[in-house]
C-alpha positions in Angstrom: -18.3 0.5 32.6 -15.3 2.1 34.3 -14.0 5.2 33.4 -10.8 4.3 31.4 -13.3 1.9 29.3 -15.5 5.1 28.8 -12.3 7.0 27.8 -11.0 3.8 25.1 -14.0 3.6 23.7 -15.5 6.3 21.4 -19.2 7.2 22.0 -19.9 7.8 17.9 -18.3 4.3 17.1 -19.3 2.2 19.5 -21.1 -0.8 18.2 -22.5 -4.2 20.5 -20.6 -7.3 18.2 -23.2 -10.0 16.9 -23.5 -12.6 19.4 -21.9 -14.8 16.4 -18.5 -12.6 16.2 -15.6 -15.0 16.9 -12.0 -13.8 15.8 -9.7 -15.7 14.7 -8.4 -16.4 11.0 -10.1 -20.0 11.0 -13.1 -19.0 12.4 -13.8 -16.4 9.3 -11.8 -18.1 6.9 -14.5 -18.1 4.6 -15.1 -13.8 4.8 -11.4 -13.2 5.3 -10.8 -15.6 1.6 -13.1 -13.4 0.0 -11.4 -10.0 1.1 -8.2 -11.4 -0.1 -9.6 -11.8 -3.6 -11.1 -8.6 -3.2 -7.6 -6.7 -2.6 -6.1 -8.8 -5.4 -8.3 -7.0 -7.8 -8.0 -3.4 -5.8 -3.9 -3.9 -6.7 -4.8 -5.4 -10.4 -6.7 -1.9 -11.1 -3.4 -0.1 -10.7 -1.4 -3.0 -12.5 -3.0 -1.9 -15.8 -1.5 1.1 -16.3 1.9 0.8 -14.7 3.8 -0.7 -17.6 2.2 1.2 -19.8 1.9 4.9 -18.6 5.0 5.8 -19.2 5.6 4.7 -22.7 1.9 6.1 -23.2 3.6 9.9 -22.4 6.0 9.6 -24.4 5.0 7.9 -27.5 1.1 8.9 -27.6 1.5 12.5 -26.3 5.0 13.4 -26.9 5.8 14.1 -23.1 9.4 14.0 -22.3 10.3 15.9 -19.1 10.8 13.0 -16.2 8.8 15.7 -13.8 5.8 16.0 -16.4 5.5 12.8 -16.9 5.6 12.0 -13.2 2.5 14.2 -12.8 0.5 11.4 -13.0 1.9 9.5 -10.0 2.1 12.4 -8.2 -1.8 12.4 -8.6 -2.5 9.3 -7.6 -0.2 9.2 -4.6 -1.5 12.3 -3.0 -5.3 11.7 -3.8 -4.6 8.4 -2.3 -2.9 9.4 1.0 -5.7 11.8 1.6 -8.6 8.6 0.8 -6.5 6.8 3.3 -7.1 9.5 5.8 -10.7 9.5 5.1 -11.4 5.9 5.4 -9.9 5.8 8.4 -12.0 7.9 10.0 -15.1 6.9 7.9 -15.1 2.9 8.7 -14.5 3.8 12.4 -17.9 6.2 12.1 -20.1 4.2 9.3 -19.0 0.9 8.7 -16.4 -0.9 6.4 -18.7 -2.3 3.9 -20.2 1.0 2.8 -16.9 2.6 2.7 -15.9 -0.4 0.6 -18.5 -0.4 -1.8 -17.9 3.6 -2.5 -14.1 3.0 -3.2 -15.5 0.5 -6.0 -18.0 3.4 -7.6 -14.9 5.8 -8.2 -12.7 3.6 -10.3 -15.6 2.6 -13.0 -14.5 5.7 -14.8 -11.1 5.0 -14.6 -10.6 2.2 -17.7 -12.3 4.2 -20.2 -10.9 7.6 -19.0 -7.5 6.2 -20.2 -8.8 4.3 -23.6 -9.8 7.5 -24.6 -7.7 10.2 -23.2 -7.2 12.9 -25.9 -4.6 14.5 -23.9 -2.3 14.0 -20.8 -4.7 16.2 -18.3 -7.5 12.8 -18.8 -4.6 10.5 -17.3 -4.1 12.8 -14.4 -7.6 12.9 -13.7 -7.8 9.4 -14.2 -5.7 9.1 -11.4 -7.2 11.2 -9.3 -10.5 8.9 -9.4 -7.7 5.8 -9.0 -6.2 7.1 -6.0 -9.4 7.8 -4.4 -10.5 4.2 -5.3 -7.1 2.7 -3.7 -7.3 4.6 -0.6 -11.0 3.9 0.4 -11.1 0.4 -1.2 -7.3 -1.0 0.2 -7.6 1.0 3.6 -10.9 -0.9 4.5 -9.8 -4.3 3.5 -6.6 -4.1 6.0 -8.9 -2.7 8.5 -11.3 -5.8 8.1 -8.9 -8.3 7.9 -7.1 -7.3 11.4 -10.4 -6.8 13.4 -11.4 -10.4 11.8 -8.1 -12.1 12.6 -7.9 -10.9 16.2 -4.2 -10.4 18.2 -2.3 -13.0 17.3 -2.4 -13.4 13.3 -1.9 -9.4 12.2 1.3 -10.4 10.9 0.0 -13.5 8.8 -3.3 -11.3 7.9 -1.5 -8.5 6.7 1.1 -10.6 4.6 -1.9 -11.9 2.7 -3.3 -9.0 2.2 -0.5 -7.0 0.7 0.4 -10.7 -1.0 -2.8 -10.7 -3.4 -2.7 -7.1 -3.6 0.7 -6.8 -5.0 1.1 -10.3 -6.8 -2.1 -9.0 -8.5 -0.2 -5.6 -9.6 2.9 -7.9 -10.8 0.7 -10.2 -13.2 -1.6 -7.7 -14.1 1.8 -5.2 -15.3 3.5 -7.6 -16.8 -0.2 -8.8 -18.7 -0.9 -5.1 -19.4 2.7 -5.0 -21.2 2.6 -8.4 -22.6 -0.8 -7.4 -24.7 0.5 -3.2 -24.9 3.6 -5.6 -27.1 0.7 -7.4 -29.3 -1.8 -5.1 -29.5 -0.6 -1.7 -29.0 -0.9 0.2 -25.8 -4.6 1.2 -25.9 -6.9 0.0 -25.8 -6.2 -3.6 -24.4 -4.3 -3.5 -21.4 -7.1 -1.2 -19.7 -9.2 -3.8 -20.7 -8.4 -5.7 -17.6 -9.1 -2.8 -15.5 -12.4 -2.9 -16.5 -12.8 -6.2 -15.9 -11.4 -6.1 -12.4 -13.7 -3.0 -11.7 -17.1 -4.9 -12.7 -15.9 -7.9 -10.1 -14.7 -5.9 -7.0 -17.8 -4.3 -6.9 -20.3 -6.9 -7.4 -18.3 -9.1 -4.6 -17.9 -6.3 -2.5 -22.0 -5.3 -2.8 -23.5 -8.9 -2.4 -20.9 -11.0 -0.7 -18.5 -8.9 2.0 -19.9 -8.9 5.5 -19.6 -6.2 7.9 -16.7 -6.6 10.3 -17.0 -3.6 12.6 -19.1 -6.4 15.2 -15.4 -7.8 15.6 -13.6 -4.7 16.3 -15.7 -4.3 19.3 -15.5 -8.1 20.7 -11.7 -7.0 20.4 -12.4 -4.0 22.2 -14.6 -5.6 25.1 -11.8 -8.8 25.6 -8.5 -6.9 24.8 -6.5 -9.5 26.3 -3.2 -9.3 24.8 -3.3 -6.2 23.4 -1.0 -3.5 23.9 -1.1 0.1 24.4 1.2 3.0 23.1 3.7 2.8 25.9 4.2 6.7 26.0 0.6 7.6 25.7 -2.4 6.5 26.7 -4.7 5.8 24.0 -7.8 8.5 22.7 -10.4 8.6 20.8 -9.7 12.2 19.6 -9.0 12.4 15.5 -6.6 14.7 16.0 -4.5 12.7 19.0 -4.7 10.0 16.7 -3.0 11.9 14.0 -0.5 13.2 16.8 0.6 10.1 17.5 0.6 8.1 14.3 3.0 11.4 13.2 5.6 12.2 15.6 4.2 11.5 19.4 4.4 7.5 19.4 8.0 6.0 19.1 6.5 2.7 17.3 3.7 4.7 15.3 5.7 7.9 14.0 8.6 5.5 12.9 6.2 3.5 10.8 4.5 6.0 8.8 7.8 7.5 8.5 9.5 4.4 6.9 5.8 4.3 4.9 6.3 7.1 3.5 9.9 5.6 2.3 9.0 3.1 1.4 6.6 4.3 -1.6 8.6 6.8 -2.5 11.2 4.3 -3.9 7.9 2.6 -5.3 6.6 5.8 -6.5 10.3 6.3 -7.7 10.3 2.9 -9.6 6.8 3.3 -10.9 7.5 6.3 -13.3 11.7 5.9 -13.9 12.1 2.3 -13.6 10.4 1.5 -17.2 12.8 4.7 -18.4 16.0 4.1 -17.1 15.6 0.4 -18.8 14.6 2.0 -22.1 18.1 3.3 -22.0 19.5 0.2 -22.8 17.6 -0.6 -25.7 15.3 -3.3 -24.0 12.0 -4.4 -25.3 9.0 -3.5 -24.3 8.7 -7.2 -23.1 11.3 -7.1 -21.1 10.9 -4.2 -19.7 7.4 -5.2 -18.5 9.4 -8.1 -16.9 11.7 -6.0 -15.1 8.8 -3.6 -13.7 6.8 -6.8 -12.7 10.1 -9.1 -11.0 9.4 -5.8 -8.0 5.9 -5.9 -7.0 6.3 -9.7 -8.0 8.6 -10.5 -5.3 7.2 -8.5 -2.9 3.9 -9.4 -2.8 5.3 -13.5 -2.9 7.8 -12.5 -0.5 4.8 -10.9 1.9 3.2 -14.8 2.3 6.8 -15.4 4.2 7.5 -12.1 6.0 3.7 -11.6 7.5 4.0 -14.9 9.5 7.5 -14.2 10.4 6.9 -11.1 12.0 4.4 -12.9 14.5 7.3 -15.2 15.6 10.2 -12.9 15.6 8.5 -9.4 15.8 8.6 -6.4 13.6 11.2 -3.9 14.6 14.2 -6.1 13.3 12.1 -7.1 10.4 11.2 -3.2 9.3 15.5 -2.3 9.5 16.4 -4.9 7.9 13.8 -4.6 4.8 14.9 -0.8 4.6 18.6 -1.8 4.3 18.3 -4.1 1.8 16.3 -1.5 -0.1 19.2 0.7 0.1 20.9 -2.2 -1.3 18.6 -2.9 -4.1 18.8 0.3 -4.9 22.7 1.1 -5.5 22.4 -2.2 -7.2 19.9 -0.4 -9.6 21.9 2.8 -9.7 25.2 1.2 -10.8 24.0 -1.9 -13.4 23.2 -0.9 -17.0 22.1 -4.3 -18.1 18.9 -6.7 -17.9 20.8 -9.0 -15.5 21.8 -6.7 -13.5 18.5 -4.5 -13.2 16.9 -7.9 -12.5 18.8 -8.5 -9.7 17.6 -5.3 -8.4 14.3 -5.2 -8.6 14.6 -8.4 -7.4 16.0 -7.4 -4.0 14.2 -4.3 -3.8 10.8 -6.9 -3.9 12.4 -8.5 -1.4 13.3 -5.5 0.9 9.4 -4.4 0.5 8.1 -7.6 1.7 10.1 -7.1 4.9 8.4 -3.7 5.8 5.1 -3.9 4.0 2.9 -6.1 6.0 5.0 -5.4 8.9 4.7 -1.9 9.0 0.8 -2.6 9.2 1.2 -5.3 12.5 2.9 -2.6 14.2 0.0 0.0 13.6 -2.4 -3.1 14.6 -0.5 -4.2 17.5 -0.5 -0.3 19.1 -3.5 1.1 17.6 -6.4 -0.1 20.1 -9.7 -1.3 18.4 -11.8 2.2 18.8 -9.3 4.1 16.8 -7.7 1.6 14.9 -9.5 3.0 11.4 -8.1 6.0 12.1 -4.6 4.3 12.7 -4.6 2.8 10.1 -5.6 5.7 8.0 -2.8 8.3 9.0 -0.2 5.7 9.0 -1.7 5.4 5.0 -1.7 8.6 4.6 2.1 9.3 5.4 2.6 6.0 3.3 1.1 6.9 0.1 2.2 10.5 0.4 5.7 8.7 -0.7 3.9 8.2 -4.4 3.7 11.7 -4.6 7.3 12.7 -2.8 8.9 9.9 -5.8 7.3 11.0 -8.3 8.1 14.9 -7.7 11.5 14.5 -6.2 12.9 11.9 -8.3 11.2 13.7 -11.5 13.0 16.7 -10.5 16.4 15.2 -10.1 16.2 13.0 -12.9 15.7 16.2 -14.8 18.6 18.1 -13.4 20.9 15.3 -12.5 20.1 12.0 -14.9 18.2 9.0 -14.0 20.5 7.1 -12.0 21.4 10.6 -9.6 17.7 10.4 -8.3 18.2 6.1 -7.7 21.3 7.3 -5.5 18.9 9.7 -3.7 16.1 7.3 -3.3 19.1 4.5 -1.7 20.0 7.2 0.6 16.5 8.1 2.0 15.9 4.6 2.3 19.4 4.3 4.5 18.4 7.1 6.7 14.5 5.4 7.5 16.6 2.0 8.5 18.7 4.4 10.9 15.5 5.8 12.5 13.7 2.2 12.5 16.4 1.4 14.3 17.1 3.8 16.9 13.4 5.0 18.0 10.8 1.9 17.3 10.5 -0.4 20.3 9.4 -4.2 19.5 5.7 -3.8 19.6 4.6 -7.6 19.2 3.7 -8.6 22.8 5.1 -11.9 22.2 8.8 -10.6 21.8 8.6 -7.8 23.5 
């Protein structure tokens, strides 16, 4: 073993593959199929409560302050970014599957926290438990899927994955609002959560293989793959963090248009279903509305994913951000259903552009021994966005109005497309 090998590879995490490993997305169709469903009912968990939450504040518990309301979000976002940066460094140490498996055990609470909530403090801590169950359960499924799928498919794998996870949070909303409309909102839309729960957890314990055997076949034939151009790569934790922050052009840039990213979804998440109330619209079709977003975008993702692996990600990631910015003036300004339908709808668009992109890049750079932890910090700065929507767009919705902190979130998203574009270098090795 030469010495640069001895410095790629890290002692704790090094793992001989199965003799069986083979990557490639045909080669584990069958595992990688069964992680897709998996993330479709990670995103469905959240999907039960997104319609509804807001309406549940004010109507149930007579919240009316945009920032307390947003508390919730807030919550999740921040207890999700730090789960993220746990299971990044966890799956590279223990395994996936176990890491998997424990994401599962903290949402099982979650559905009957929020059937019974007797005041607003049991949906934040409901949220808490949430987060922690998105972070550990979402993280490890990306990871799996791109150390199954090998070099060439990240783009494709990762399109799929955010594809079921978000299509899953779009049906599931717009479900969750559909029987909040005929039933009332608790406690049948968290009914689905529950349901969702039970079946993630009983695939994830008897069916989901170990993948970690791949990541090092990867790692012991890494033709193809690139290195950070401006640093070589190391298996320190805090390195890592270094340069999925600030030190790596194609890294920092990501997690900073992450971060973005989901803010305007954090953003949308607790005003969106608000600032169509205004209008008068029904609770049908406001659950419309909130689901045309993650709708489009997670479609959109089955599209974008494969793209990026013919035309690369840099272009892809500046363009998804401007039309964001787009979306969102288009938001700010209408003040009718058609108008707020167009929108969302181009704001799901935008987000399909980055989403699965944004995670090829971290998998292109990212070498297998520390691509957990990658992937974890670039989550991290990602999901921190929940929290900075929630807080920042509660605040100036409070001081300003509703559509002042849409302006603000069409302006951060112009600035990340400005940075995308100035500092990221093409980082698939087929365009570069």
């Amino acid at each position: 073993m030469t010495a640069t090998r001895r410095f790629l590879e890290d002692p704790v995490t090094h793992h001989h593959a199965a003799p069986t490993a083979r990557l490639g997305l045909r080669a584990n169709a069958a595992q990688f199929s069964l992680l897709v469903a998996v993330n479709a009912l990670v995103g469905g968990v959240v999907g039960q409560q997104q319609t509804v939450l807001p309406m549940l504040a004010a109507e149930d518990f007579g919240l009316t302050g945009y920032t307390v309301i947003f508390t919730y979000i807030a919550a999740f976002g921040i207890t999700k970014a730090a789960s993220n940066y746990a299971a990044g460094i966890l799956v590279d140490r223990v395994g996936r599957k176990p890491v998997l498996i424990i994401g599962w055990l903290f949402a099982v609470p979650v559905p009957l926290m929020l059937i019974f909530a007797p005041d607003w403090g049991w949906v934040v801590a409901a949220n808490v438990l949430l987060g922690t169950n998105q972070g550990l359960t979402w993280s490890t499924t990306v990871v799996m899927k791109i150390d199954l799928v090998g070099p060439n498919k990240r783009g494709l794998a990762m399109g799929l994955n955010e594809a079921a996870g978000y299509g899953a949070l779009a049906v599931t909303s717009l479900l969750a609002g559909q029987l909040a409309a005929a039933h009332g909102l608790r406690p049948a839309p968290f009914l689905l959560g529950a349901a969702y729960v039970a079946l993630g957890l009983t695939l994830s314990t008897l069916l989901v293989k170990e993948t970690r055997g791949h990541a090092t076949l990867e790692q012991d034939h890494p033709a193809g793959h690139p290195s950070p151009r401006d640093a070589a790569p190391v298996p320190s934790s805090w390195n890592v963090f270094a340069l999925s922050s600030w030190r790596e052009p194609a890294l920092a840039s990501a997690s900073q248009a992450g971060l973005v990213n989901n803010l305007n979804f954090g953003l949308a998440w607790g005003l969106f279903p608000l600032l169509f109330a205004t209008a008068d619209l029904s609770l049908r079709q406001i659950s419309l509305l909130f689901a045309l977003y993650p709708g489009v975008w997670g479609v959109g993702q089955l599209l974008t994913g494969a793209l990026s692996d013919r035309y690369g990600r840099k272009h892809l990631i500046t363009a998804g951000m401007g039309l964001q910015t787009v979306a969102l003036a288009v938001i700010a300004i209408a003040d009718t259903f058609e108008g707020w339908a167009t929108g969302t709808i181009l704001l799901g668009a935008g987000t399909a552009m980055v989403y699965p992109t944004l995670l090829a890049a971290i998998g292109d750079v990212a070498a297998p021994a520390w691509r957990g932890r990658a992937v974890g910090i670039y989550r991290l700065w990602r999901d921190l966005g929940y929290a900075f929507g929630a807080v920042v767009g509660g605040v100036i919705a409070d001081l300003m109005g509703l559509h002042a902190a849409v302006w603000a979130a069409a302006a951060l998203s112009a600035i990340s497309a400005l940075i995308v574009a100035t500092r990221m270098y093409e980082t698939h090795p087929r365009t570069q």
